[in-house]
C-alpha positions as CSV (number, residue, x, y, z in Angstrom):
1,X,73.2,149.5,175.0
2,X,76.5,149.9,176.4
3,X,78.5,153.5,177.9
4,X,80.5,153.1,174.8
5,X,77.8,153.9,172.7
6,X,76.4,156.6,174.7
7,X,79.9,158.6,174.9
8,X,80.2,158.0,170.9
9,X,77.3,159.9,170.7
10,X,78.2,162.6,173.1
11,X,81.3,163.1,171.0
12,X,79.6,163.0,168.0
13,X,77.5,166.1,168.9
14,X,80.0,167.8,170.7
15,X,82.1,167.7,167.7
16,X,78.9,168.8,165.6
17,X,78.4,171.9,168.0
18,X,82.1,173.2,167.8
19,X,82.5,173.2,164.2
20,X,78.7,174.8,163.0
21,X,78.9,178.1,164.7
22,X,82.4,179.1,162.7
23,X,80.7,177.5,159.4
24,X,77.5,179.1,159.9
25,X,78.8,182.7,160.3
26,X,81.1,182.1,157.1
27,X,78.3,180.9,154.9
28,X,76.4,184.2,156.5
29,X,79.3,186.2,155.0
30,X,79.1,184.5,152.1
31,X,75.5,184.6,150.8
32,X,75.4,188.4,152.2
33,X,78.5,189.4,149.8
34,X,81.1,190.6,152.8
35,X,84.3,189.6,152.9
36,X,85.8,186.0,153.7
37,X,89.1,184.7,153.8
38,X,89.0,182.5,151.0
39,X,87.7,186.0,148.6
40,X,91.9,186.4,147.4
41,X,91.5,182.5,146.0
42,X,88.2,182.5,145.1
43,X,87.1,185.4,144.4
44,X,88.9,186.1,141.0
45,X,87.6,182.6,139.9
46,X,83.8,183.6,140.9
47,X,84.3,186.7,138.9
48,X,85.8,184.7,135.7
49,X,82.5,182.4,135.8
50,X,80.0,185.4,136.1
51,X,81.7,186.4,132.7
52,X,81.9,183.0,131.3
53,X,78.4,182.9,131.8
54,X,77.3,186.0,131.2
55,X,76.0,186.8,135.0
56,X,75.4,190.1,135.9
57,X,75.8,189.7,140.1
58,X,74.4,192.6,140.9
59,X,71.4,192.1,139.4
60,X,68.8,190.2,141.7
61,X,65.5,188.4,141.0
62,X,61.9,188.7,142.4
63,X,60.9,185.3,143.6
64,X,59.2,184.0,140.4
65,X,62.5,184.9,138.4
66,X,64.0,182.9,140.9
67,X,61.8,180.1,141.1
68,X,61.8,180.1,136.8
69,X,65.8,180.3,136.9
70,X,66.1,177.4,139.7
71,X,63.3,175.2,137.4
72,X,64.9,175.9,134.6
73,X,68.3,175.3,135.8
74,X,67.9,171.5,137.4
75,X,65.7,170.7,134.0
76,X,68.5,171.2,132.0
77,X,70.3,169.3,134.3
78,X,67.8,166.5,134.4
79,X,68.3,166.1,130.8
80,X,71.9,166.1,130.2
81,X,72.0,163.4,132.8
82,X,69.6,161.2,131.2
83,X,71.7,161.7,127.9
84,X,74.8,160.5,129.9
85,X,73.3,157.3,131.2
86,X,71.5,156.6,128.1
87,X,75.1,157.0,125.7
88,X,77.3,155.9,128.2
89,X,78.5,153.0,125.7
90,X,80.1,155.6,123.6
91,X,81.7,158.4,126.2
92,X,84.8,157.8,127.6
93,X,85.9,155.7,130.7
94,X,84.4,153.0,130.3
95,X,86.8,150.2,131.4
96,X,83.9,147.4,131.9
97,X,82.1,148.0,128.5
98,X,78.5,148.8,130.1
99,X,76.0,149.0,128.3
100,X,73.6,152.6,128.0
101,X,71.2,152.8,130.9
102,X,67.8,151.5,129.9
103,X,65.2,154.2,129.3
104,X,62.7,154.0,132.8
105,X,65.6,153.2,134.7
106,X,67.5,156.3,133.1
107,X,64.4,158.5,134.0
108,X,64.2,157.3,137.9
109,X,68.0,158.2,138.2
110,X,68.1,161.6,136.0
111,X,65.2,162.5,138.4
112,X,66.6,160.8,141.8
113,X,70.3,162.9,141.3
114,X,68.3,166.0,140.1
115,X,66.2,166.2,143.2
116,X,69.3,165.1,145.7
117,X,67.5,162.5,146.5
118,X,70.0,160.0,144.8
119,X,67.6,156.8,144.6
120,X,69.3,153.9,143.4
121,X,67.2,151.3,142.1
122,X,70.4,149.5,140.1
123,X,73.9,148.2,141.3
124,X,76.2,150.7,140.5
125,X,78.9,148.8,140.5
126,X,77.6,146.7,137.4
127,X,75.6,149.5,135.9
128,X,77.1,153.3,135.4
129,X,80.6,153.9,133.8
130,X,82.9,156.2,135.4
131,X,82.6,159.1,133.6
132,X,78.2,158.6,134.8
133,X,79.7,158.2,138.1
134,X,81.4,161.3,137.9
135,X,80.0,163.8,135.5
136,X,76.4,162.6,135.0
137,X,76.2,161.6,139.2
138,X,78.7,163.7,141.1
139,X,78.1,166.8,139.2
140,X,74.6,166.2,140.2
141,X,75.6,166.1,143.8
142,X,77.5,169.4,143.9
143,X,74.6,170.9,142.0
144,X,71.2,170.0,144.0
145,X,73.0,170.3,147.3
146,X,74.0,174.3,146.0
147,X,70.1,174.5,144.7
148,X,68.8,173.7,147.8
149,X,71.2,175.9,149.6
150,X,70.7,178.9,147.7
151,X,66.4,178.4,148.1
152,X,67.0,178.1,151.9
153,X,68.9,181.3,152.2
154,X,66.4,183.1,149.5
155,X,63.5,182.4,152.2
156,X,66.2,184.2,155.1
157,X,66.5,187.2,152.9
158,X,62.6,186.8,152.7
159,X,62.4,186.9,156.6
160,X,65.2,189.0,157.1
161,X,64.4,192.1,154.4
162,X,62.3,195.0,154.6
163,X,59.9,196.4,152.0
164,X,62.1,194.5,149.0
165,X,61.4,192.9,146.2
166,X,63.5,190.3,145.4
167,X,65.4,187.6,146.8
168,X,68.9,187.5,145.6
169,X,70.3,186.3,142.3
170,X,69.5,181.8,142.0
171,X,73.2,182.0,139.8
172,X,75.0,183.9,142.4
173,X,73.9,181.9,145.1
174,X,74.4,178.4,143.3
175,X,77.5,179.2,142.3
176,X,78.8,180.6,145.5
177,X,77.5,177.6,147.3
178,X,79.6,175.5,145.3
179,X,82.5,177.7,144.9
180,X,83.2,178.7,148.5
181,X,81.1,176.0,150.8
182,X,81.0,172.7,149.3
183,X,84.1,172.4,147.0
184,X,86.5,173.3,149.6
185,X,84.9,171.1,152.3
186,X,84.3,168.1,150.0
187,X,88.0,168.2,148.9
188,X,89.6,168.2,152.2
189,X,87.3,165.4,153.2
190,X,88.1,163.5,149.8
191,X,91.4,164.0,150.6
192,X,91.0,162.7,154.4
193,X,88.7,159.8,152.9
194,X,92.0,158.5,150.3
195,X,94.1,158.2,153.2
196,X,92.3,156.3,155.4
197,X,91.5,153.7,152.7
198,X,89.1,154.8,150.3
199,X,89.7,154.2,147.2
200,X,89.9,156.5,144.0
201,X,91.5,155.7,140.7
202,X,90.0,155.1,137.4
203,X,91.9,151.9,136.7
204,X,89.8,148.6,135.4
205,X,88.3,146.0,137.8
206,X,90.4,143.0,139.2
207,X,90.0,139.5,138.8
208,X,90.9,138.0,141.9
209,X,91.6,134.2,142.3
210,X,90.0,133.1,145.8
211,X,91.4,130.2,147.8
212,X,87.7,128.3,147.7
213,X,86.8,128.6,144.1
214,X,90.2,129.1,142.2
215,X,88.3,128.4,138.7
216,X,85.9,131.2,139.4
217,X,87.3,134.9,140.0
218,X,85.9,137.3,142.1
219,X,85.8,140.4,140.4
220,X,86.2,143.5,142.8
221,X,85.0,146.9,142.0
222,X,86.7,149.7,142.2
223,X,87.0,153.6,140.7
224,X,86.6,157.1,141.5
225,X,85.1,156.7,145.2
226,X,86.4,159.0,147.4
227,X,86.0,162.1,145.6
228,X,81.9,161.2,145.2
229,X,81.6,160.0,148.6
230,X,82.6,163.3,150.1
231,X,80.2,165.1,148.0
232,X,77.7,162.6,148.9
233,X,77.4,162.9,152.3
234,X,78.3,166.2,152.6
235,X,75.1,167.7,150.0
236,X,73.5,164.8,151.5
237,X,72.8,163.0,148.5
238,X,73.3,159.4,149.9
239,X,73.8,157.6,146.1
240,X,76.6,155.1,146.9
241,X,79.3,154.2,144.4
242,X,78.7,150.7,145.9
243,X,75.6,148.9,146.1
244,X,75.8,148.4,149.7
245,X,76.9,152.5,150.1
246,X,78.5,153.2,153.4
247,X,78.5,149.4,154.8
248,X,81.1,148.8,151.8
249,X,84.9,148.9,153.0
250,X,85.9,150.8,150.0
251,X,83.5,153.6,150.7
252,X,83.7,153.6,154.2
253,X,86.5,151.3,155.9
254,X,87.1,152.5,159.4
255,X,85.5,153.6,162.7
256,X,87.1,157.2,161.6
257,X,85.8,157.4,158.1
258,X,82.6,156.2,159.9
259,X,82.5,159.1,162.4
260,X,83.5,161.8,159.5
261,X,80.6,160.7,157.1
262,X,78.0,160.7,159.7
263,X,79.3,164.2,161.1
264,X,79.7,165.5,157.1
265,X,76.0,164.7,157.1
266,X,74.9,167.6,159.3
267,X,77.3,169.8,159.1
268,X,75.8,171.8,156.7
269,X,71.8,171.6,158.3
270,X,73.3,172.5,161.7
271,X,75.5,175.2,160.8
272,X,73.0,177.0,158.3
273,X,71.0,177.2,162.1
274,X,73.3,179.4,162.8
275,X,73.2,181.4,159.3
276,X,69.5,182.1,159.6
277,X,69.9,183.9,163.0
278,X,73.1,186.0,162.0
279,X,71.0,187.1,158.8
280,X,68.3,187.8,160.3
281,X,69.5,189.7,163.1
282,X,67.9,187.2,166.0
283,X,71.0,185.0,166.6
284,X,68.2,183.6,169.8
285,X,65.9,182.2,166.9
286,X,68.4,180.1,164.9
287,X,69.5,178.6,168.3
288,X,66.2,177.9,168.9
289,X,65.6,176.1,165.7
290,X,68.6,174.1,166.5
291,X,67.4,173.4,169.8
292,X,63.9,171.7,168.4
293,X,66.2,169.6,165.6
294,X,68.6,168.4,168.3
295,X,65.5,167.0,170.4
296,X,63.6,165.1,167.6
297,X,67.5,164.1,166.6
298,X,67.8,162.9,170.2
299,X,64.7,161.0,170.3
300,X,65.4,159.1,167.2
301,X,68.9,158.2,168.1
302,X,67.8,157.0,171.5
303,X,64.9,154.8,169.8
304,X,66.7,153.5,167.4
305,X,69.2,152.4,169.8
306,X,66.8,150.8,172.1
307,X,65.4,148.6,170.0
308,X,68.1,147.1,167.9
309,X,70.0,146.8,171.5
310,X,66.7,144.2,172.4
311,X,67.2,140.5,172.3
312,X,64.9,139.1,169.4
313,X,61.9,137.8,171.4
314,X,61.8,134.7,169.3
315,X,65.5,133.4,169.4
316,X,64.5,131.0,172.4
317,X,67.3,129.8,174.1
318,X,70.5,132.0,172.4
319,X,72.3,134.1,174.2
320,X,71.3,137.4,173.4
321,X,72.6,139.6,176.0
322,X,75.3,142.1,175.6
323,X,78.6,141.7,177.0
324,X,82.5,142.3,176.6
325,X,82.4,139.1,174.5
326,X,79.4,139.9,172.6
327,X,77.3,142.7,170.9
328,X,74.3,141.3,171.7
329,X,71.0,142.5,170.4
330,X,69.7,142.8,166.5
331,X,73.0,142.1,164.5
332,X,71.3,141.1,160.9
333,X,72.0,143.7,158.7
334,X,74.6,145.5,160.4
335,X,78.3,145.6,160.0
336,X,80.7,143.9,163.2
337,X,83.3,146.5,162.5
338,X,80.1,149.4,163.4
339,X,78.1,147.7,165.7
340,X,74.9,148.6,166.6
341,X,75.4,152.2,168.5
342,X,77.0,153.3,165.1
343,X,74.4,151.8,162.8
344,X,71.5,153.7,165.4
345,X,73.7,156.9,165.0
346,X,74.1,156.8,161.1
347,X,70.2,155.7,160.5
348,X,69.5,158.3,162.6
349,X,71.4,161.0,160.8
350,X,70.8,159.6,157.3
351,X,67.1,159.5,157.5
352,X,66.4,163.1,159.4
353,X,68.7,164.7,157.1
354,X,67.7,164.0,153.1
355,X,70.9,161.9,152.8
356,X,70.1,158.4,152.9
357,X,73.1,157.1,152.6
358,X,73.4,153.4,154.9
359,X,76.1,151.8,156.8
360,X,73.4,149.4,157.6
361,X,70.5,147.3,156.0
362,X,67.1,149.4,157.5
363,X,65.3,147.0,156.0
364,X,67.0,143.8,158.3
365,X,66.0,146.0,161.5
366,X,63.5,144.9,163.8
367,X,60.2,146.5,163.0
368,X,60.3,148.9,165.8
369,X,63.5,150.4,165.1
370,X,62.4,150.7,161.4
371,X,59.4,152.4,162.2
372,X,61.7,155.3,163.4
373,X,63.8,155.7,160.5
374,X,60.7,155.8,158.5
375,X,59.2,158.4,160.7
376,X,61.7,160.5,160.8
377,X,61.5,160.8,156.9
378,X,57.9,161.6,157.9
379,X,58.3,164.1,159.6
380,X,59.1,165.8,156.5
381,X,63.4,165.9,157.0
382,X,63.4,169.1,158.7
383,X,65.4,167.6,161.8
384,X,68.6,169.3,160.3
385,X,67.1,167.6,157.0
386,X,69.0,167.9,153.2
387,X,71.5,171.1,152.5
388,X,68.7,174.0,152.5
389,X,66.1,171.7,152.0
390,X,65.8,170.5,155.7
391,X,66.3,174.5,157.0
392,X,63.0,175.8,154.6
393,X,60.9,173.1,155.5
394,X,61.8,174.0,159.4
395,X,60.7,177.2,158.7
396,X,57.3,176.4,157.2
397,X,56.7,175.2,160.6
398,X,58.0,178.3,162.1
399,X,55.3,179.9,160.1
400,X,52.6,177.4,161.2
401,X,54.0,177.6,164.9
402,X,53.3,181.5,165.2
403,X,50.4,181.3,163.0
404,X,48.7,179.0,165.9
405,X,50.9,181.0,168.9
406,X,48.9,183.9,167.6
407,X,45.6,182.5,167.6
408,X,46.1,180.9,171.0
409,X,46.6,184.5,172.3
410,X,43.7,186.5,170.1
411,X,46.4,188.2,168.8
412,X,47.7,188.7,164.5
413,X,50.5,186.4,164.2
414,X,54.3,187.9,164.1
415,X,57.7,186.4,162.9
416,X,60.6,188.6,163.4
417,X,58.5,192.0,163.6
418,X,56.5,190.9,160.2
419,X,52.5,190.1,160.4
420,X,51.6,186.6,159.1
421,X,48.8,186.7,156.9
422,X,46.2,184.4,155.0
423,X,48.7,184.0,152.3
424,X,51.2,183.1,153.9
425,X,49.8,180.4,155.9
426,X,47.9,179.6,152.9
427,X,51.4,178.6,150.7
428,X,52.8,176.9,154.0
429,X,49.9,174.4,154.0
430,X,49.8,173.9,150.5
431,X,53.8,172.8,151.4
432,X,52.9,170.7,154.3
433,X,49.9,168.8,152.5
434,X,51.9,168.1,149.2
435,X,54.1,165.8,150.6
436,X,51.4,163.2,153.1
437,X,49.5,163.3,149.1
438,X,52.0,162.0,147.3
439,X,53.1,159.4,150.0
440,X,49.9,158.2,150.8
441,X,48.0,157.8,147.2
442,X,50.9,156.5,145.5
443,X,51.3,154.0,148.4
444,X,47.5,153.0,148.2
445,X,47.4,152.3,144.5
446,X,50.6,150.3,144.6
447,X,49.2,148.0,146.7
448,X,46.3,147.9,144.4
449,X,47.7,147.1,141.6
450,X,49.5,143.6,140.4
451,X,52.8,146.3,139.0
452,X,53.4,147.4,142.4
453,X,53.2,144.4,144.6
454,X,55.6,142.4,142.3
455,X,57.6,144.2,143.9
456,X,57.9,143.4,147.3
457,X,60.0,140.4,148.8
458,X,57.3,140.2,152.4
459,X,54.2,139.8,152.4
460,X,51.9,140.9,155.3
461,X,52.6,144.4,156.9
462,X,56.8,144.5,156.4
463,X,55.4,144.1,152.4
464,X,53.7,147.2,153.2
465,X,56.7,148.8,154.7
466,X,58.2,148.5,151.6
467,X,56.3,150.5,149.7
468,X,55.4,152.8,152.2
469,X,59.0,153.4,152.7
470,X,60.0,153.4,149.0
471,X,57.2,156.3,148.1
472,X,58.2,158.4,151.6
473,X,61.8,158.2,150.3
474,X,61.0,159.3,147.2
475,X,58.6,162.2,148.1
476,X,61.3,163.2,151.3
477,X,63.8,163.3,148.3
478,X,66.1,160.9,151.2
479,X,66.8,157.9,148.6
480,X,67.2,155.0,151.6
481,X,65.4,152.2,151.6
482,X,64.0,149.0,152.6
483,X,66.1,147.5,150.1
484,X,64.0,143.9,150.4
485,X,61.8,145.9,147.3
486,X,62.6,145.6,144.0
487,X,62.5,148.9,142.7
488,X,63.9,148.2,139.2
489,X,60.3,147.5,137.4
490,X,58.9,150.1,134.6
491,X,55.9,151.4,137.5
492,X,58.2,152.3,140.4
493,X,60.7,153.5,138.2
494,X,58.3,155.8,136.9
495,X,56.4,156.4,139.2
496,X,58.9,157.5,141.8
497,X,60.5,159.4,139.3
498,X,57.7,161.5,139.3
499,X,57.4,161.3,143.4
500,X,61.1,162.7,143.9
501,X,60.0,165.7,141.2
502,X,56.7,166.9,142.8
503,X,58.4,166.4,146.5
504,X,60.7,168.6,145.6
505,X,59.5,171.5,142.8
506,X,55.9,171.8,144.0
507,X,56.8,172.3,147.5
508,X,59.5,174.6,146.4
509,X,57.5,177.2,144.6
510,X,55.0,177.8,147.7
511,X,57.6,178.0,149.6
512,X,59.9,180.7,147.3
513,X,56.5,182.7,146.9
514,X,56.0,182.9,150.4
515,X,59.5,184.0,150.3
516,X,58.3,186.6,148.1
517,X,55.2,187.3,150.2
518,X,57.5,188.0,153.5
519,X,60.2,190.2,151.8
520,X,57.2,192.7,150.6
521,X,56.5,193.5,154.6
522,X,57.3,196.0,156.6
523,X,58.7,195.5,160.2
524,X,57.3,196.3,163.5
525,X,59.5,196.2,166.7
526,X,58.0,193.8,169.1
527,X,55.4,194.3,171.6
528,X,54.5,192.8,175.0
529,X,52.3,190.3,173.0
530,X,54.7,189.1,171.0
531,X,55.5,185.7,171.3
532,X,59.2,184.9,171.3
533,X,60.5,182.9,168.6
534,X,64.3,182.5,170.5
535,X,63.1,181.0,173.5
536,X,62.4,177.5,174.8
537,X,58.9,177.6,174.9
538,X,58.7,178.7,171.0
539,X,61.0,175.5,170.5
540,X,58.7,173.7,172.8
541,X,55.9,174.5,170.7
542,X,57.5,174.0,167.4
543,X,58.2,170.6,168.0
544,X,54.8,170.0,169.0
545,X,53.4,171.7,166.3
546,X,55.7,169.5,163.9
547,X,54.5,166.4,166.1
548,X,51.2,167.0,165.8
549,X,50.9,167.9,162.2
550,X,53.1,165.5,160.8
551,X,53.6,162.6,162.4
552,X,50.3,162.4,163.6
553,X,48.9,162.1,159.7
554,X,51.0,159.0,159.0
555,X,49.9,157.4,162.2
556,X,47.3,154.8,160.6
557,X,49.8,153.8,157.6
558,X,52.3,153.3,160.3
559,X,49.8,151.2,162.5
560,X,49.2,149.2,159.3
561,X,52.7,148.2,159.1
562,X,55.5,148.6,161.6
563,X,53.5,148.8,164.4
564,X,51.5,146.3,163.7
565,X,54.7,143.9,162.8
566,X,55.7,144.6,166.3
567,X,52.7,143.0,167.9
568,X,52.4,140.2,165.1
569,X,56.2,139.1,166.0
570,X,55.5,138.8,170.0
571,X,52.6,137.1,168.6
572,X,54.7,134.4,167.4
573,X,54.4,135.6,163.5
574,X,56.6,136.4,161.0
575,X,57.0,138.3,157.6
C-alpha cells in the first residue's frame, strides 16, 4: 500500500464528483422533456425516429404497458442476436471465416448481452465475426444500458408524481437515453480511446513471425475495439472484444485509458444520484444516496487493497515487501503496467457497478480480496451498480429503509410525502428475495450434480467460489468472473442463460409495479415525525439496512468458501 495509490484514488473520485453533478442535471432535463443544448442537433433526429417508428411521444404508458413494451422490446432483441451468432458464416465481415455460434453457447450470449450483463463464456477473439461484434454485441450494449436507464427514471417519476397514472413512454425514454446520453459520451471516449492506442479498423488478423519460433506465426487479433469498448464500460456491459478484456493492451494500453474506463464506469450510476433528487424535488435525498454508495464503494476499495498489498503467507523466504524497486504483495493475475492499487480500484468499480469488465484476473487474487469482489456483487450492485439498474435497486432499499424507520418510531412509513404500504413493501421483498434464490439453488445443485462440477479447475472451497461466483454474476447481471471455471458446457450455458434472464425481468416487474403503486399517491407535506431521507442518519441506516439484509444472507455460502480458503491457506493448504 503505497501514498501513490491512495492519491490515485483521491483523484479518481474527485474527478467522479466534478463531472456527475453537470451530467446528472442534463439527463434530469432530458428525461423531463425541457430544453438542452444538444435539442438544435438532436432534436430534429429524435423527431425523424418517432416517425420512422411510428411513436406517438406524447402518449405515456401505465406501468404494465411499460413493463409489456420494455419485455417485449429486449425479446425481440434477444432473438435477432441469437440469429446473428448462429448465421454469422454467411453475413458480412467476416475476415477469419468463423464458423456460426453453436446453439447453447448462442443462447448464454443472446441472453448475457440482452440483460447487460455481457457473460462471455468463449474467446471472442476466435469466436464472433465483426459484424457480431458490432451489430449483434455492441448494439446490445447501447440498448440494455438505455433499458435500464429508462426503468430507473420510470421509478423517479413514480416517486416524484402525484395522483398519475403512468410513468412515461419505455420508446421515448430508450431512445432518448441513447440519442442524447450515451451516443455522445461513448463517441468522444471512442474517439479519446483511438488516440491513445486502441485499436479500431476492420482489417484481417496478422501473421507475425516471432524471433523464438520463426516457423510458427503468432497471429494477433485485431478489429473494431474502440468503438465497443467505450460503449462497454460506459453502459457497463463489461463484454471484452479480447478474451482478457481490459488487461489486453489493445483494449486498454495506458495508465490514461486505464483511469478513463474505470471513471466511464460510474459515471453514469453517480450522476443519475443526482437526477433522482433534481426530479424529485429533494436534491438532499439523491446526495444522500450518493453518500451510502460512496461508503460501501470506500470499503471495498480499501479491502481490496489491503489484501492483495499482503505478502503471501506461504512464500517463505521471498521478499515480499513493497518498495521503490518492487510492488510487492499479490502480483499473480495482475498487469505490471497497473499494479495492484489500479487492479483494487477497477475490481472495485467493475463488481459494484454491473460492469464486469477486468484489468485483472479475480480469480488469481488471494481469497480474501476475492471474497470482496464477490460481495459486492452480493450486495445486489446498488453501490452505483449498472446504468439504472444499480439506482432502482438502491431504491428498493430506500423503501425497505423507511419501511423499518417507520416501524422503529410506531409511526406509517413516508418517502417524499407518500405513505408506504403493504404493497409496496410487498413488491420490494419479492425484488430483494429473487435474486439470494436464484444464486443460492442454482449454486447448490451444481455442486450436486456431475454437469456442474466438470466445471471447475479447484477443488476444495476456491471450487466452490467458482460456481458461487459464476451464478452471482449471472443473477447480478455483472458478467466477471473467476475465470478458473469453464463455463462453455451445455448446463452452465443454459443454465445461466436463464439466471441472467430472471435476475433481470422478474425483479424488474415488481419493481415497475411498485412504480405504478407510488405514482397513484397523493402527497403529504412532512411532519415532525417524519424521518429524513436527505440526512446522514437516513444514509446511516440505509447502509445498514443493505448490510444487514444482504450481505448478511450470503454469509454461510461465503464462510464455505473464501473465508474458509483464508483460514485453510494460513493453515498451510492449498486449492
Amino acid at each position: 500500500m503505497t501514498t501513490n495509490g491512495w492519491l490515485q484514488f483521491l483523484l479518481y473520485f474527485a474527478v467522479l464528483v466534478l463531472l456527475m453533478r453537470p451530467l446528472g442535471i442534463y439527463m434530469a432535463r432530458v428525461f423531463e422533456g425541457q430544453r438542452t443544448f444538444a435539442d438544435p442537433i438532436l432534436k430534429p433526429l429524435e423527431k425523424l425516429l418517432y416517425r420512422l417508428c411510428g411513436i406517438n411521444a406524447d402518449v405515456e404508458m401505465n406501468w404494465r404497458e411499460y413493463t409489456s413494451a420494455m419485455l417485449l422490446f429486449s425479446f425481440v432483441s434477444l432473438v435477432l442476436t441469437y440469429v446473428i451468432e448462429r448465421t454469422q458464416f454467411h453475413l458480412p465481415w467476416n475476415p477469419q471465416g468463423f464458423g456460426g455460434v453453436p446453439p447453447a453457447l448462442a443462447w448464454n450470449t443472446a441472453a448475457s448481452f440482452t440483460t447487460n450483463t455481457n457473460w462471455q463464456a468463449y474467446v471472442p477473439e476466435i469466436t464472433m465475426s465483426y459484424f457480431t461484434q458490432m451489430v449483434g454485441l455492441a448494439y446490445h450494449n447501447f440498448l440494455s444500458a438505455a433499458v435500464g436507464i429508462a426503468v430507473a427514471i420510470a421509478l423517479v417519476r413514480g416517486i416524484a408524481r402525484r395522483q398519475a397514472k403512468t410513468l412515461g413512454n419505455f420508446w421515448v425514454d430508450t431512445t432518448r437515453a441513447i440519442l442524447y446520453v450515451l451516443g455522445p459520451i461513448s463517441l468522444v471516449l471512442a474517439c479519446v480511446l483511438v488516440e491513445q492506442g486502441v485499436v479500431q479498423n476492420l482489417k484481417p488478423y496478422v501473421q507475425a513471425q516471432t524471433v523464438e519460433h520463426a516457423s510458427q506465426p503468432q497471429t494477433i487479433a485485431r478489429g473494431p475495439v474502440a468503438s465497443q469498448e467505450a460503449i462497454k464500460m460506459l453502459g457497463t456491459n463489461g463484454g471484452g472484444f479480447f478474451n482478457t478484456n481490459s488487461a489486453h493492451p489493445f483494449e486498454n494500453p495506458t495508465p490514461l485509458t486505464n483511469f478513463l474506463e474505470i471513471l466511464a464506469i460510474f459515471l453514469i450510476p453517480a450522476a443519475l444520484t443526482v437526477t433522482l433528487g433534481r426530479m424529485t424535488g429533494s436534491p438532499g435525498h439523491g446526495w444522500a444516496v450518493f453518500a451510502c454508495m460512496t461508503l460501501l464503494f470506500a470499503v471495498a476499495v480499501v479491502s481490496i487493497y489491503w489484501a492483495e498489498s499482503r505478502p503471501h503467507p506461504l512464500l517463505h523466504g521471498v521478499d515480499q515487501r513493497t518498495t521503490a524497486l518492487q510492488a510487492g504483495g499479490n502480483q499473480e493475475g495482475k498487469e505490471v503496467r497497473f499494479g495492484i492499487a489500479d487492479t483494487a480500484l477497477f475490481a472495485a468499480a467493475t463488481t459494484d457497478a454491473s460492469c464486469g469488465a477486468v484489468n485483472g484476473m479475480h480469480d488469481s487474487f488471494t481469497p480474501l480480496g476475492g471474497m470482496v469482489v464477490l460481495a459486492n456483487i452480493m450486495l445486489g450492485e446498488i453501490v452505483f451498480g449498472g446504468v439504472g439498474s444499480g439506482l432502482y435497486g438502491m431504491l428498493i432499499y430506500v423503501v425497505l429503509s423507511v419501511f423499518i424507520a417507520g416501524l422503529m418510531v410506531g409511526r406509517t412509513p413516508e418517502y417524499l410525502g407518500k405513505k408506504i404500504e403493504a404493497f409496496d413493501v410487498k413488491m420490494a421483498m419479492l425484488y430483494v428475495l429473487i435474486f439470494p434464490l436464484l444464486i443460492l439453488v442454482l449454486t447448490a445443485v451444481s455442486i450436486l450434480c456431475p454437469a456442474g462440477l466438470s466445471g471447475i479447475t479447484n477443488l476444495g472451497p476456491h471450487g466452490l467460489s467458482q460456481i458461487l461466483y459464476a451464478f452471482t454474476s449471472a443473477a447480478g447481471n455483472n458478467g466477471s468472473a473467476f475465470a478458473g471455471i469453464n463455463a462453455n458446457t451445455n448446463w452452465f450455458n443454459i443454465s445461466l442463460g436463464f439466471t441472467m434472464l430472471a435476475g433481470r425481468f422478474l425483479m424488474m416487474v415488481p419493481m415497475l409495479a411498485l412504480a405504478g403503486h407510488l405514482a397513484l399517491k397523493k402527497s403529504a407535506p412532512p411532519s415532525p415525525g417524519t424521518f429524513p431521507v436527505n440526512s446522514s442518519l437516513f444514509t446511516v441506516l440505509l447502509t445498514g439496512v443493505i448490510l444487514i439484509v444482504g450481505a448478511l444472507t450470503f454469509f454461510p455460502a461465503l464462510s464455505l468458501g473464501p473465508i474458509l480458503e483464508h483460514l485453510q491457506m494460513h493453515n498451510g493448504v492449498l486449492f
